[in-house]
C-alpha positions, 0 to 999 in steps of 0.5 A, a space after each residue: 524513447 517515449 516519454 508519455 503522461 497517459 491518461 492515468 497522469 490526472 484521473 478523474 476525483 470520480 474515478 478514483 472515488 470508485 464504487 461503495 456498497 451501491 454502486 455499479 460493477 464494472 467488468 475488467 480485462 483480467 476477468 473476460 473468461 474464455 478469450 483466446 490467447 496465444 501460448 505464453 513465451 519470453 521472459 520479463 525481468 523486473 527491477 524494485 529495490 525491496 525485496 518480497 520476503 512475505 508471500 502468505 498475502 494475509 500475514 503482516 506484509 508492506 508493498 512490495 510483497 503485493 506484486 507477488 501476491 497479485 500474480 499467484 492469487 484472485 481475490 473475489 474481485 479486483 479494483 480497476 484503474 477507474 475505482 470499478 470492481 471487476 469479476 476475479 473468482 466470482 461470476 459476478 460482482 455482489 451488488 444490491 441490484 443483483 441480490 448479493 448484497 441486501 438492502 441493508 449491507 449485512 447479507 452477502 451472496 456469492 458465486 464462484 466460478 466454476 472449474 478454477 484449479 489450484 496451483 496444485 490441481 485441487 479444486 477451489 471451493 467455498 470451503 476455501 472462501 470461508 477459510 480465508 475470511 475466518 482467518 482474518 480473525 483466527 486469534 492465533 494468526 498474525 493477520 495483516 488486517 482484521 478491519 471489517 471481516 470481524 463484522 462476519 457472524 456467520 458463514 454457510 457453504 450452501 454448495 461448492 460454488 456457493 456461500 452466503 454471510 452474515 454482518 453484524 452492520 454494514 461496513 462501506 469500506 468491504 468492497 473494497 476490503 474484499 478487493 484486496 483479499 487474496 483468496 487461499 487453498 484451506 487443504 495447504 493449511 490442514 493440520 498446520 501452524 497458519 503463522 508457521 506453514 510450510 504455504 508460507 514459503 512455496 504458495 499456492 495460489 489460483 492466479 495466473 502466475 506459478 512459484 517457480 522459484 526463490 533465490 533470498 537476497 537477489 530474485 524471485 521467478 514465476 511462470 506462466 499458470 496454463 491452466 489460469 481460468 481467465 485471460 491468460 498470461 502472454 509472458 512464459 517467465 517474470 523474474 523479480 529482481 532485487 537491487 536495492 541501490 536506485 543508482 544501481 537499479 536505475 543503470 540496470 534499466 538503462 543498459 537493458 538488465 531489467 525490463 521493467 522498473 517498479 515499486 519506487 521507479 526511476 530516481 527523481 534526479 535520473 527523469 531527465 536522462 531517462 525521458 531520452 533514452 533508447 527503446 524505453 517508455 518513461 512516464 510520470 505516473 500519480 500515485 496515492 503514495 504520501 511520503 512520510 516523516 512518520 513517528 512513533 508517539 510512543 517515543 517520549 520525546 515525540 509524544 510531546 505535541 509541541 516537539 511535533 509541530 516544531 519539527 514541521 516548523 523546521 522542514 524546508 518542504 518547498 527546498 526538499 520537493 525542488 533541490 531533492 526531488 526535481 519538482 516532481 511530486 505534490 506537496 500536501 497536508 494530508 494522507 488522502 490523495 488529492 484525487 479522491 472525492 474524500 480529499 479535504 482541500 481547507 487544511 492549514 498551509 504548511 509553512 516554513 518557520 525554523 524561529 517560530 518552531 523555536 519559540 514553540 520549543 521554549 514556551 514548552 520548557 525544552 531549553 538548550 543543554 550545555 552540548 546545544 541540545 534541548 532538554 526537558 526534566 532530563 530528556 535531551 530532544 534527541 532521536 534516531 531517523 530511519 529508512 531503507 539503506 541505498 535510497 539515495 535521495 532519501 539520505 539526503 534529505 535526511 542529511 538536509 533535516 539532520 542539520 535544519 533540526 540541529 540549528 533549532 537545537 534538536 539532535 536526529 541521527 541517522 540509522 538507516 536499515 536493509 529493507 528486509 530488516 527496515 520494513 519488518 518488526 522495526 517498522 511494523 512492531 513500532 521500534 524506530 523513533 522516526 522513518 521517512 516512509 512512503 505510506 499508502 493510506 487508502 484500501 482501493 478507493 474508499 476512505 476508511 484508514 482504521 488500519 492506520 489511525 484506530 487504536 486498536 490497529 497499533 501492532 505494538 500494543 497487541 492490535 491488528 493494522 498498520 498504526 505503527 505510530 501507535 497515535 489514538 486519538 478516541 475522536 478518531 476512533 469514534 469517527 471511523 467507526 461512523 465513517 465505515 457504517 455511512 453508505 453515501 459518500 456525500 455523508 461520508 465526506 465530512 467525516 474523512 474531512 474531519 478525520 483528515 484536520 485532527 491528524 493534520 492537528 496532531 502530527 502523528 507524521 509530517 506530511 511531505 508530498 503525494 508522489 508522482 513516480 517515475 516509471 519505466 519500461 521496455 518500449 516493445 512491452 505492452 499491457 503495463 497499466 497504472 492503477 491508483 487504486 493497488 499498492 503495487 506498479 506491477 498489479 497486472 503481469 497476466 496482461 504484459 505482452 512483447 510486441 
């Protein structure tokens, strides 16, 4: 076997600061046109254990829906593993130094390639960016994200490869922004519901990859796109199998079921067996994934502040990352990745207090009910925890909590959910009480989380994001609007940092670790490269090869 930490195991605070509206493209593999590549053969199986059930990329979605996006679809341009931005659909990234971006970040020029095809033959066009880009704030679409593309006042097609725009202000986190945004065919949605299109469930996109097809609740195949405008995919055929046990998931790796484990990878309790088997490369891989206890403050109970910062009181978070976890992942106060430049290292040390959490309880009136559970004017301090049924290690830890929170006089039980069901209105629509979830907070490399933390990003409440612990915080609000129109990163920083100690204040989650995931693959498969700056391990399909 091999085991290897490859160089994405510490990646640099400035790799992973990457670029802001002055910086520097960088030009990725993906993007080098015209390289000569052998005809597409063989077959990968990939192994997660949530099942993609969203495959319009700009309707509500979590994750694991990602991996199938970025094999059907470009974005304009995409993020590398070093933070840069590389060419997708365009023939050059938009700077200020080459004239894309004006001085004062409000006027965009972009330029397509040209001769890029659908998946069906039709042409892109423009006319398909501008579709996209109005899409996000169409008011009839349930559009996963509407932050920074409601800034666009105007878009002119001033050919078929060419369109500019117009921003109300500028808005440092769009390059990023744009880095995630699947471009999609306008024509598959004439005359359509764009929530209820039949695009929804056959897409189409201009990516190296081609729906093939789809069987719900166990695998979803793609084949190779041969007349992809970039570097072409070396594998004919990508299944993406769904097995939501890890244990199972795992055992399927081992024998040779799967080729590649993604999304959350090899149990921790499996590494050591793993880094000795057989034929298989396993690496210890960083990510900026932060696993969550995360609550829904809509909640009475949880929205009381004391109730919050008892439960953390309560948490055991050196025994849950070494008896559950192995040791492996990297305990943390906050959603920003320790390797970003905006990572703000003077937030408060967690400790582990269960009397002092206690004490917090009673001097906030809840007092222990005749079944030995806290209540307050009538409200026991009792809720439901949830998470994605079959993550082993996760019900343990809850198990471990369940009975911690239980001598302190608070009552969780336990609910746990199909990924398809957990991950849907429960989750996005704000109906659980708490979920032990694994979040990634950032867009690329840049700061902004008003998806996360604006109020108006809370689903629940009517808005467009992903605050689904519906936390507003008008401070919060106010920062992140000053963040997103501040260029220099060093001016920003002291705003993320700030925006950092109000959520660590306030609790809207109970920050556990920044996961170090195990991953896995065949030996023999090369091209398999992290990338911090994605949601997804399995990004870049179109340059996996056997050899």
């Amino acid at each position: 076997m091999t085991n290897t930490g490859n160089d994405f195991a510490h990646p640099s605070r400035r790799g992973f600061l990457g670029m802001t509206l002055m910086g520097a493209a960088g030009l990725g593999l993906s993007s080098l046109p015209g390289t000569a590549r052998a005809q597409a053969t063989g077959q990968v199986i990939v192994g997660i254990s949530q099942e993609p059930t969203v495959f319009n990329p700009h309707l509500l979605h979590i994750e694991v829906d990602e991996g199938i996006h970025w094999a059907l679809f470009d974005p304009l341009f995409s993020v590398e593993p070093d933070g840069s931005f590389a060419p997708r659909l365009v023939t050059e990234v938009p700077t200020v130094e080459n004239g894309g971006i004006s001085e004062d970040g409000t006027e965009w020029r972009i330029s397509l390639k040209e001769g890029v095809t659908w998946h069906d033959g039709t042409p892109l066009t423009a006319e398909d960016v501008k579709f996209t880009l109005e899409l996000q704030t169409n008011p009839d679409f349930r559009a996963a994200r509407r932050t920074g593309h409601e800034l666009i006042e105007e878009i002119t097609v001033v050919s078929d490869t060419e369109l500019t725009w117009k921003m109300s202000s500028a808005f440092a986190p769009y390059m990023a922004i744009l880095s995630w945004t699947m471009i999609v065919p306008a024509h598959a949605f004439e005359g359509e519901d764009p929530n209820e299109a039949p695009f929804n469930q056959s897409p189409i996109g201009t990516g190296p990859f081609v729906w093939d097809s789809r069987a719900p609740g166990d695998n979803i195949q793609l084949v190779a796109n041969p007349d992809y405008h970039g570097n072409k995919a070396q594998i004919e055929r990508v299944v993406v199998r769904y097995v939501p046990d890890l244990t199972v998931l795992y055992t399927q790796f081992r024998t040779g079921d799967i080729d590649v484990i993604a999304l959350q990878g090899i149990a921790p309790d499996h590494y050591a067996e793993a880094s000795e088997l057989s034929g298989k490369t396993v690496e210890l891989v960083p990510v900026g994934t932060v696993e969550t206890l995360s609550l829904n403050v809509g909640n009475p109970v949880l929205a009381d502040p004391a109730v919050r910062e008892a439960l953390y009181l309560g948490v055991d978070k050196a025994t849950v990352i070494d008896a559950l976890y192995y040791g492996l992942p990297t305990a943390t106060e906050t959603y920003m990745p320790q390797q970003s430049f905006y990572y703000n290292e003077s937030l408060p040390e967690h400790v582990y207090d269960p009397e002092a959490g206690i004490a917090l309880l009673e001097e906030a009136g809840w007092v222990v009910g005749s079944d030995g559970i806290r209540e307050k004017d009538g409200e026991r301090l009792s809720f439901v925890c949830s998470t994605t049924a079959g993550n082993h290690t996760r019900e343990q830890l809850q198990q471990f909590l369940q009975q911690s929170w239980r001598d302190m006089g608070i009552e969780m039980s336990i609910s746990n959910l199909p990924p398809a069901v957990m991950w849907a209105d429960h989750w996005m629509q704000s109906q659980f009480d708490m979920a032990v979830a694994g979040i990634i907070f950032l867009t690329g490399p840049d700061p902004d989380t008003r998806d996360y933390f604006h109020t108006e990003a809370i689903n629940a409440q009517g808005g467009a994001g992903q605050n689904t612990f519906q936390y507003s915080n008008p401070r919060i609000d106010e920062l992140l609007a000053e963040g997103a129109t501040t260029v220099s990163p060093e001016a920003r920083k002291p705003i993320y940092e700030e925006i950092q100690a109000l959520v660590r204040e306030e609790l809207p989650f109970l920050p556990l670790f920044q996961r170090n995931e195990v991953r896995g693959h065949d030996e023999q498969m090369a091209g398999y490269t992290p990338n911090i700056n994605v949601r997804i391990t399995f990004w870049n399909m179109q340059d996996w090869s056997w050899s």
